[in-house]
C-alpha positions in Angstrom: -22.6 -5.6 -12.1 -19.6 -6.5 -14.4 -16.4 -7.0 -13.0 -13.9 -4.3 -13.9 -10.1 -3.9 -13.6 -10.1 -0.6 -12.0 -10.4 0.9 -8.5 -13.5 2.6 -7.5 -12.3 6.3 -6.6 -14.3 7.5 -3.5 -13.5 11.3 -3.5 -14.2 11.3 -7.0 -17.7 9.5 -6.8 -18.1 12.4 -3.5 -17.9 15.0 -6.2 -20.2 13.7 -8.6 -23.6 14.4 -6.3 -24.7 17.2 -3.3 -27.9 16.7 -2.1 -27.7 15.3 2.1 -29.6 12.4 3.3 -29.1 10.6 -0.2 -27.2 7.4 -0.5 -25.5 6.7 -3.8 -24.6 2.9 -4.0 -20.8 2.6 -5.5 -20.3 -0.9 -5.5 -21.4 -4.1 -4.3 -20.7 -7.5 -2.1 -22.2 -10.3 -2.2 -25.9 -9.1 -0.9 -24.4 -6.2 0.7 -24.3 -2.6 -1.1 -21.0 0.4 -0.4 -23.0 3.4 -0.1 -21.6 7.2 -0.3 -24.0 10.0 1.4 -23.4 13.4 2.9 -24.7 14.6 6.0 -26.1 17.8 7.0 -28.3 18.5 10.2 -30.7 16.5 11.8 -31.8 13.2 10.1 -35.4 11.5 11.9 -35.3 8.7 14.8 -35.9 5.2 12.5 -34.6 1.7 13.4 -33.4 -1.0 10.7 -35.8 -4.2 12.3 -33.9 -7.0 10.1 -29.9 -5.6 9.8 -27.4 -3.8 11.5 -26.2 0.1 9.9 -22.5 0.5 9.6 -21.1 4.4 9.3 -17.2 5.0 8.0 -16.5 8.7 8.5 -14.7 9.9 5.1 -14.5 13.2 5.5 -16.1 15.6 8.9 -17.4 14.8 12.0 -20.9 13.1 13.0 -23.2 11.9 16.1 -25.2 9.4 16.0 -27.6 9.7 18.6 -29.7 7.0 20.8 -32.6 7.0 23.2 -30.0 6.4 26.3 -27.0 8.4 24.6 -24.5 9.0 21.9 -21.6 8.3 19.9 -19.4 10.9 18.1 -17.4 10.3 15.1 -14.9 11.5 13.3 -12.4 11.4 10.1 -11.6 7.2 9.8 -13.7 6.3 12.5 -16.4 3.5 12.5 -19.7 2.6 14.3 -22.2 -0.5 13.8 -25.6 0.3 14.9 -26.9 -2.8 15.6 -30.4 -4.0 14.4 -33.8 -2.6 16.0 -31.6 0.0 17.6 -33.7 3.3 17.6 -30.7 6.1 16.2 -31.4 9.4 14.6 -27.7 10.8 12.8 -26.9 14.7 13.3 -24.0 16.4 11.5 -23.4 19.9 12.6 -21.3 20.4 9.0 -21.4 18.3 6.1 -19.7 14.9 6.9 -19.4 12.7 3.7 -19.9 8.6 5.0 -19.9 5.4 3.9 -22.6 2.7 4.7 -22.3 -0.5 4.4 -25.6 -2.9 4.6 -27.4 -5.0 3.0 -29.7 -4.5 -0.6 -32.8 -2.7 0.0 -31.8 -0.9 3.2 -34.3 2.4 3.3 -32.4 5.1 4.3 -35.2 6.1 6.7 -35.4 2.3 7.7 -39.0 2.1 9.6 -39.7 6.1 9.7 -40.9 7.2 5.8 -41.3 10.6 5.0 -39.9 13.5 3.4 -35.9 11.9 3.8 -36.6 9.0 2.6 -34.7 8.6 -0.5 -34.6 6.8 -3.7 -33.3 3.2 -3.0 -30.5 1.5 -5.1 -29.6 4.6 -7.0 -25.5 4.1 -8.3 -23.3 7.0 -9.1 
């Protein structure tokens, strides 16, 4: 990517896609990717084996759920999931989020099927 003199607008790159469970990559960090995705409903149970997840709230209200429990978050809140941790996210309304991990992350991590979406697609 080539450096440019301008700050990435994240309400503006929100508006430039819909579809839920679909990561759109907006910039990057060293080996690390900024992804935007909205969130609707139930997602699938799926662990990432080799990194930890991070979730930035934007805009709504989430859960993330585990096998023993849950955490709830909302507008400028933040959770790591940490590596191998089993998690399945729910959001009862769309919640827009920003992940942060590393290259050639799977949405759906160890779980593929009909969510899993198109890797390393920038908006």
């Amino acid at each position: 990517m080539d450096y440019q003199n301008q700050a990435i607008n994240i309400n503006d790159k929100l508006s430039k896609f819909n579809e839920y469970w679909s990561p759109k990559v907006i910039s990057e960090m060293n080996d690390y990717q900024f992804k935007l995705v909205k969130l609707l409903g139930d997602f699938v149970w799926h662990s990432h084996n080799d990194t930890d997840e991070v979730f930035i709230v934007i805009e709504g209200e989430m859960k993330i759920e585990f096998r023993g429990g849950e955490v709830t978050l909302s507008k400028g809140e933040m959770y790591v999931v940490p590596k191998g941790v089993e998690h399945k996210p729910f959001a009862e309304k769309e919640c827009q989020v920003m992940l942060v991990e590393p290259k050639g992350v799977v949405n759906t991590g160890d779980h593929q099927g009909g969510l899993t979406a198109e890797n390393d697609v920038w908006i």
